[in-house]
C-alpha positions as CSV (number, residue, x, y, z in Angstrom):
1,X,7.4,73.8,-42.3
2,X,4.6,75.6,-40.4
3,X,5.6,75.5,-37.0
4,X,5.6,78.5,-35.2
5,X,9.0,79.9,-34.5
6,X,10.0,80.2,-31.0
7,X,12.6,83.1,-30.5
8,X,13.4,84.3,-27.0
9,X,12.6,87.9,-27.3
10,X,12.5,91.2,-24.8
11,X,8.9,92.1,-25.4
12,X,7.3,95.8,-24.7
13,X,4.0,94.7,-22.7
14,X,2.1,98.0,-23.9
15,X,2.8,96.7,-27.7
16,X,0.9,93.9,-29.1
17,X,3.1,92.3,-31.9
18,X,0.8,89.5,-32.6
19,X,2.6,87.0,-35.1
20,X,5.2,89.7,-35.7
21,X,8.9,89.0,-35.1
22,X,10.3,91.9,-36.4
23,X,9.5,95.0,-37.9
24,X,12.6,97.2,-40.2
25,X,11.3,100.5,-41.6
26,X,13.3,102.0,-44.1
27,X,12.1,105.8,-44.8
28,X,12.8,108.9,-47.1
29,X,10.6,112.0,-47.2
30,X,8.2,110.4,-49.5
31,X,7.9,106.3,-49.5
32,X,7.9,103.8,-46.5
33,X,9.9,100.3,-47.2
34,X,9.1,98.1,-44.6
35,X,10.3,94.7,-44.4
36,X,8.3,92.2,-41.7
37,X,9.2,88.7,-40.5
38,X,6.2,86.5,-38.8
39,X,6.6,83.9,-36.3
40,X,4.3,82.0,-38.8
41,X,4.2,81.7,-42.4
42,X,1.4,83.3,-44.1
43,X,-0.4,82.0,-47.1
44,X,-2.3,85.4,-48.4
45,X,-0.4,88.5,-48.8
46,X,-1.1,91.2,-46.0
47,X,-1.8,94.6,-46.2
48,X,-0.2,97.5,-44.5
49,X,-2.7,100.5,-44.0
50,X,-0.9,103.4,-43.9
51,X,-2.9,106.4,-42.2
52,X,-5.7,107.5,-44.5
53,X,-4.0,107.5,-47.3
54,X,-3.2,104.2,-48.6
55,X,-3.3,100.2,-48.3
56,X,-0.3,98.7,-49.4
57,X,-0.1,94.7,-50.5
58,X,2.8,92.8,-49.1
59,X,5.4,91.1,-51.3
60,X,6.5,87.6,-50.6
61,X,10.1,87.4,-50.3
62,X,10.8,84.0,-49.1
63,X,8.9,80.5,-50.1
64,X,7.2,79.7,-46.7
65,X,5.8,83.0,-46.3
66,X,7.3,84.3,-43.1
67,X,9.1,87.6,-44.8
68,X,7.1,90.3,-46.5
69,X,8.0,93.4,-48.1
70,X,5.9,96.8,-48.6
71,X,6.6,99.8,-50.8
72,X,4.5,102.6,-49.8
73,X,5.5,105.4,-52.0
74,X,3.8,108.8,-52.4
75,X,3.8,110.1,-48.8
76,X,3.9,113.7,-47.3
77,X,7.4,115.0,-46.2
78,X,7.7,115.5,-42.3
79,X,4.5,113.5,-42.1
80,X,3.9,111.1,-39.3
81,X,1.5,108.4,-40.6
82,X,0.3,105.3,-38.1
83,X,0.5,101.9,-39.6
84,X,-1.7,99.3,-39.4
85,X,-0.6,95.5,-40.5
86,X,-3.9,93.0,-41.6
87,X,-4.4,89.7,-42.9
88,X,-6.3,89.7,-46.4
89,X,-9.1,88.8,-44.7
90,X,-9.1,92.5,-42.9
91,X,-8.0,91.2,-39.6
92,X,-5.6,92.8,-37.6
93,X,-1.9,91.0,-36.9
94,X,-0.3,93.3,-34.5
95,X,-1.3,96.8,-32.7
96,X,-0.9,100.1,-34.9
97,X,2.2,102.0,-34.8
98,X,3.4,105.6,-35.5
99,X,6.4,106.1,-38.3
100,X,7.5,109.9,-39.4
101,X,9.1,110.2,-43.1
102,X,11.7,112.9,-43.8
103,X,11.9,116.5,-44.2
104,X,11.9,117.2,-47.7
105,X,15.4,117.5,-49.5
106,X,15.1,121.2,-49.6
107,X,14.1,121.8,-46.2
108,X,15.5,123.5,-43.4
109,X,14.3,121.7,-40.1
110,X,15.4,122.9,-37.1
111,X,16.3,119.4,-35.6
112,X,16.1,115.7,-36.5
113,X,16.1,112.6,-34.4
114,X,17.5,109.4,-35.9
115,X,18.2,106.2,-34.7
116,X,21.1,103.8,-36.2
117,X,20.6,100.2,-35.3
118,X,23.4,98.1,-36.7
């Protein structure tokens, strides 16, 4: 069906989301895998710009086209890149948003944040 979903959720007013429901990054110290739900399905894969370095196509992974999947491989250790999610046709589906990879395996940082959401 497309109707929009309507999900009661706890929105940060300084973030646009757009038609995005959720957004879960997976990250190493060189790739991005981000998986994103839309509150509508979407009929032409969208792109995820990250930073200046490279625009990724999304990857259907359900029939309606609500839940995409990007694979952004190739990124700088200890590199924070900002994202950008468009339609094909270049438009914009929610504001931009900052995401860090790893330290490289062989590093010795001096500290590193990370957040566990189960």
């Amino acid at each position: 069906s497309n109707q929009i979903v309507d999900y009661p959720i706890n929105r940060d007013t300084g973030w646009n989301p757009g038609s995005v429901l959720h957004i879960l990054p997976t990250v190493n110290h060189e790739r991005f895998l981000i998986k994103v739900s839309f509150l509508q399905p979407i009929a032409e894969a969208p792109l995820l710009q990250v930073g200046q370095v490279s625009t990724v196509p999304g990857v259907r992974t359900d029939t309606e086209g609500r839940f995409w999947l990007f694979d952004a491989p190739g990124l700088a250790p200890e590199t924070q890149y900002t994202l950008t999610l468009k339609a094909a046709s270049g438009k914009t589906l929610c504001d931009p948003w900052p995401l860090k990879t790893f330290p490289a395996p062989d590093s010795d940082p001096l500290c590193v944040r990370l957040l566990i959401y189960t």
